[in-house]
N, C-alpha and C positions, 0 to 999 in steps of 0.2 A: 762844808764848813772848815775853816781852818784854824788846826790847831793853836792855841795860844800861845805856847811860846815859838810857833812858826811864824804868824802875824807880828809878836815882837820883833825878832830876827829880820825877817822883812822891811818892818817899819826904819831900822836904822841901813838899809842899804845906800850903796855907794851910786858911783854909774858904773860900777862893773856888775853887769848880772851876775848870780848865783844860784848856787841850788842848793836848796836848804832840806838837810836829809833829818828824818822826825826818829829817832832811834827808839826812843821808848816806843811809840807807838808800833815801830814795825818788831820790837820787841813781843809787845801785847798781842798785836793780831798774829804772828809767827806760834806764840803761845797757843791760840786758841783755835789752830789747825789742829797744833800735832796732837789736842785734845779731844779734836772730834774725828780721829783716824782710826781708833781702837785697834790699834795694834797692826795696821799698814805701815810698811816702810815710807817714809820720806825724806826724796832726794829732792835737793834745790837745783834747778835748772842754772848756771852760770854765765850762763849768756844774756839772762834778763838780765842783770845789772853783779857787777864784779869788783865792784867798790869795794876794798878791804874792809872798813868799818860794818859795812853794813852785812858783807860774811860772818865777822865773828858776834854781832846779834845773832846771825840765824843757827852759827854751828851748833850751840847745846840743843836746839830743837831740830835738826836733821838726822839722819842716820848717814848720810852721807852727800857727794854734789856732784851734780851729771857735769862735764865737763866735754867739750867739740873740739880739742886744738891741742896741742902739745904747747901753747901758750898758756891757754886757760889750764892745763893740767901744771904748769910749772908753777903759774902762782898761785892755785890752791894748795896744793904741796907744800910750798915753802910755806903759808899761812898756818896749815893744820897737819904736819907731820903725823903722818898711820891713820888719816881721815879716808872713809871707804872712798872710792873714786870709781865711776860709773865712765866708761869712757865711749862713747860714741860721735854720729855724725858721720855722714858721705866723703870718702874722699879720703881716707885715710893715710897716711903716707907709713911706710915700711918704719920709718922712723918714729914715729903714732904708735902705730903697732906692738915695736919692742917696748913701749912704756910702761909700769908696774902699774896695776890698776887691780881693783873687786871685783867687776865686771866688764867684758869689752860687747858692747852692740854691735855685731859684724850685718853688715849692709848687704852682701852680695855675695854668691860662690864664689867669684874672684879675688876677694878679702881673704876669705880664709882661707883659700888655699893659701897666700903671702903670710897672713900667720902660719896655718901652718911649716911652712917653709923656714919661719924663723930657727924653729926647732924650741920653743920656750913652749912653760904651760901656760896655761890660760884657762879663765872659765867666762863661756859665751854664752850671750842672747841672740838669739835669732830675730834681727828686726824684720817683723811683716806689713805685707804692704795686701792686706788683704782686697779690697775691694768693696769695703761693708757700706752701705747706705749712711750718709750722714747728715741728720739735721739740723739747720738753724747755726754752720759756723760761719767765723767769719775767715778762714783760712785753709783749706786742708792740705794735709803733706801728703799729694798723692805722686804720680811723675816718679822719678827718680830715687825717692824715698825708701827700702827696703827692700823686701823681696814680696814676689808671688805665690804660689803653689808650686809652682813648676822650679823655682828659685832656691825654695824652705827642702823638698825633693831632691835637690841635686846637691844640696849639702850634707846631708843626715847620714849617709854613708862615708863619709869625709872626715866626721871625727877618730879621733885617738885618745891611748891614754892619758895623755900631756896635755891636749886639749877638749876641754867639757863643755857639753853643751847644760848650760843647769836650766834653760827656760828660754819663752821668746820676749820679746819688746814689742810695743806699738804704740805709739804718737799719733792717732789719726787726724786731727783737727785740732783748732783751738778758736776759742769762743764762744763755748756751751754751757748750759747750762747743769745742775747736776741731774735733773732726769733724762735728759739726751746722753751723758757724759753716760749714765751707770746701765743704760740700754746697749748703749756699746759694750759697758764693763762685761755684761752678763757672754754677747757672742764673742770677745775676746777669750775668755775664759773658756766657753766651747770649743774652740777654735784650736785654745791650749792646753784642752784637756788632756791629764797624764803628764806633766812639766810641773817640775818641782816649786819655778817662780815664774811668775807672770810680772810685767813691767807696762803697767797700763799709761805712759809716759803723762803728756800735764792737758793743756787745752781748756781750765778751769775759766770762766767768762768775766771777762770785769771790762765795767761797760761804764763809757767815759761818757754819755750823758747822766749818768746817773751814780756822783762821786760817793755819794752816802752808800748805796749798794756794793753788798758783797755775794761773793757766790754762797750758794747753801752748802759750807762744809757739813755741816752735823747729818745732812740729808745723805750728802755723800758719803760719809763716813760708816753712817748706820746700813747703807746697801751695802757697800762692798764687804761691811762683814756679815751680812745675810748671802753673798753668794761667796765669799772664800769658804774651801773646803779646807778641812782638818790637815793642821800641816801645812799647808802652801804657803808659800808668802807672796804678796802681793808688795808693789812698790808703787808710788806715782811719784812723780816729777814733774812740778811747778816749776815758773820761774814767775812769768807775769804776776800773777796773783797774789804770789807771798809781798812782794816788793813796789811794786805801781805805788801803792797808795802813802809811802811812806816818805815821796820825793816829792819837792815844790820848783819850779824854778820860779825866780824872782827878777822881776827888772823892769826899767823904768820907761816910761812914754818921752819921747824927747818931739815928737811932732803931730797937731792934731790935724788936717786937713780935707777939702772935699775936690772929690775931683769928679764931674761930668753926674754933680746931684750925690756923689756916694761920701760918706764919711769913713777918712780912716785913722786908725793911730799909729804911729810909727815906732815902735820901741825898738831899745837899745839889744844888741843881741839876736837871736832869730832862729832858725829851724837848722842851723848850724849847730845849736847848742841844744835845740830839743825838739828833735825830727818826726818826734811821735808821730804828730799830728798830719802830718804829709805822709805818711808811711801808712797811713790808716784811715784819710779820708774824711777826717773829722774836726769837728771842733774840740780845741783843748777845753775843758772849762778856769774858768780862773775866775779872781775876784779882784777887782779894783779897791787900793789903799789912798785913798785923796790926801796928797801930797802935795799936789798941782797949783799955779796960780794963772798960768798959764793959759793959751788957747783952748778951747775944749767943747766937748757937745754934751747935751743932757736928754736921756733917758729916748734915744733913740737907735736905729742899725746903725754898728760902727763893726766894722772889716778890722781887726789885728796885725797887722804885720811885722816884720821885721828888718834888717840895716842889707838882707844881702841883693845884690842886682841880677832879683829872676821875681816872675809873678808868684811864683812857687811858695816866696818865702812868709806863707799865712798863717800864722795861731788860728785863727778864728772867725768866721765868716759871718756880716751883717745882726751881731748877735746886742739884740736891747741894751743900751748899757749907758753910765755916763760916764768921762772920763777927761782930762785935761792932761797939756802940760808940765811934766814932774810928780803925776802918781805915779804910784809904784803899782803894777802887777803880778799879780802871785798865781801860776798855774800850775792845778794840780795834779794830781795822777803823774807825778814823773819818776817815779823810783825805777821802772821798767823799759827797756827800748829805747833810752831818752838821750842822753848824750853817749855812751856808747855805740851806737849808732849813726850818729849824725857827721855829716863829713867838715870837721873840727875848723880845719884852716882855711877852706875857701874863701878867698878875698883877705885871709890872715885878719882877722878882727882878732881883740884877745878872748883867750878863753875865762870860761865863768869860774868864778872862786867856788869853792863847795865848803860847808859849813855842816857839822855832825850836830845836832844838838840832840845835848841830854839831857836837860832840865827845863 
């Protein structure tokens, strides 16, 4: 269902698509995380979506923003001056490294020895790459990702006074639900037993058949402080999940037609501007605004696509629907992955206007 005043917003669209971001709402549901965390730290992942606007909704509800880049670390910084900064991510460059940050997720023995080399303090997580069984994701960060035993081992003798190790990190997957998620939490937590903070990173599941669904924070919330011990702090990091649902892209049908029996619709715009959907294999959902007078088909499979020249460029496959000529389309789930991802200029179409609404 789409919000009301997104549906407004919508309805008076141009032919330049957009992406119409819902502020309160992502206000509301950011709200109603950090309510059912009980006293877990929460960091926003900034790689989901790095929209200024939509950071400083989330800042009074975060404790702080995981950051992968000495880009993303420049403009959260400039946005949120002495905001905690979690800084990780593979790949680090010496120039990374010297950055001021809360905490640095060092990836590998070879990391830290280059910090320590720096000569600066620091205080670190040990990212692990344990090995643990994982159910029912849709991704995991195995590969390359962290360290091993043998990895966690060859560092721990490594530390100094100037740099501290305060706890480990682990991102295992993402796309779970919260009782897979807190079955993990519990052998994390084993794992890092004796570590003053554990950093259970994000992976929380939001599942784009199903736009009304959200993950069970309150379930999550209430385990993890059934297994934090006295003292510890525990952190997660979301990006997905706080943000998906707060983003729409919008834009219009400019062509209906069938080719070899199939129906499709052609809109203005394309996976240039909202790559989710090709990155993940799925159907975006959206909803048809009839606008149209135009050619059109009723209440059967129509294929979505969009302006660029690759079969690639699909919204949405054979999905029941009617649609014409100059409606307008509204898809949802885009606050996440969505146009920060998507390779902007291919074939130089223009880019999509964005729209904050707060009323």
């Amino acid at each position: 269902m789409i919000p009301a005043r997104v549906r407004e917003a919508a309805a008076r669209l141009g032919d330049t698509p957009a992406y119409l971001y819902d502020l309160p709402g992502l206000d509301a549901h950011a709200r109603s995380v950090r309510r059912a965390l009980r006293g877990v730290e929460l960091y926003y992942a900034v790689k989901a979506n790095p929209d200024p606007r939509l950071l400083r909704v989330l800042e009074p509800h975060v404790d702080g923003f995981e950051v992968s880049s000495a880009g993303e670390h420049a403009h959260v910084s400039a946005l949120f001056p002495g905001k905690p900064l979690a800084l990780g991510g593979p790949g680090k460059t010496d120039a990374e490294l010297r950055l001021p940050h809360h905490r640095l997720h060092v990836e590998s023995p070879g990391e830290l020895r280059r910090l320590l080399g720096t000569g600066l303090e620091a205080d670190v997580l040990l990212r692990l790459n344990p090995g643990l069984p994982v159910e029912g994701a849709a991704l995991t960060m195995s590969g390359p990702f962290g360290m091993d035993e043998a990895g966690v081992a060859e560092c721990l003798p490594l530390f100094t006074g100037r740099v501290r190790q305060r706890g480990v990190h682990a991102h295992l997957a993402s796309g779970l639900e919260a009782a897979e998620l807190l079955r993990l939490a519990a052998l994390l937590l084993a794992l890092g037993d004796g570590y003053e903070e554990i950093n259970l990173g994000g992976g929380m599941a939001v599942d784009y058949a199903a736009p009304e669904a959200r993950f069970g924070w309150e379930e999550y919330g209430a385990g993890l402080a059934g297994l934090r011990r006295p003292g510890q702090r525990l952190r997660i990091e979301p990006g997905r999940a706080l943000t998906a649902y707060c983003g729409f892209y919008a834009t219009r049908v400019v062509d209906v037609k069938r080719v070899r029996g199939r129906a499709y619709a052609v809109l203005l715009g394309g996976t240039h501007h909202l790559r989710t959907p090709v990155t993940k294999g799925h159907d975006q959902p959206f909803t048809v605004l009839p606008q149209g007078r135009g050619e059109g088909v009723a209440d059967e499979p129509v294929t979505l696509v969009g302006q660029l020249c690759t079969p690639k460029d699909v919204f949405a496959r054979d999905v029941v629907t009617s649609v014409r000529v100059g409606d307008v389309v509204v898809f949802a789930m885009a606050g996440a992955y969505a146009w920060n991802i998507s390779h902007h200029d291919f074939l130089m179409h223009p880019h999509p206007e964005f729209r904050h609404l707060t009323g």
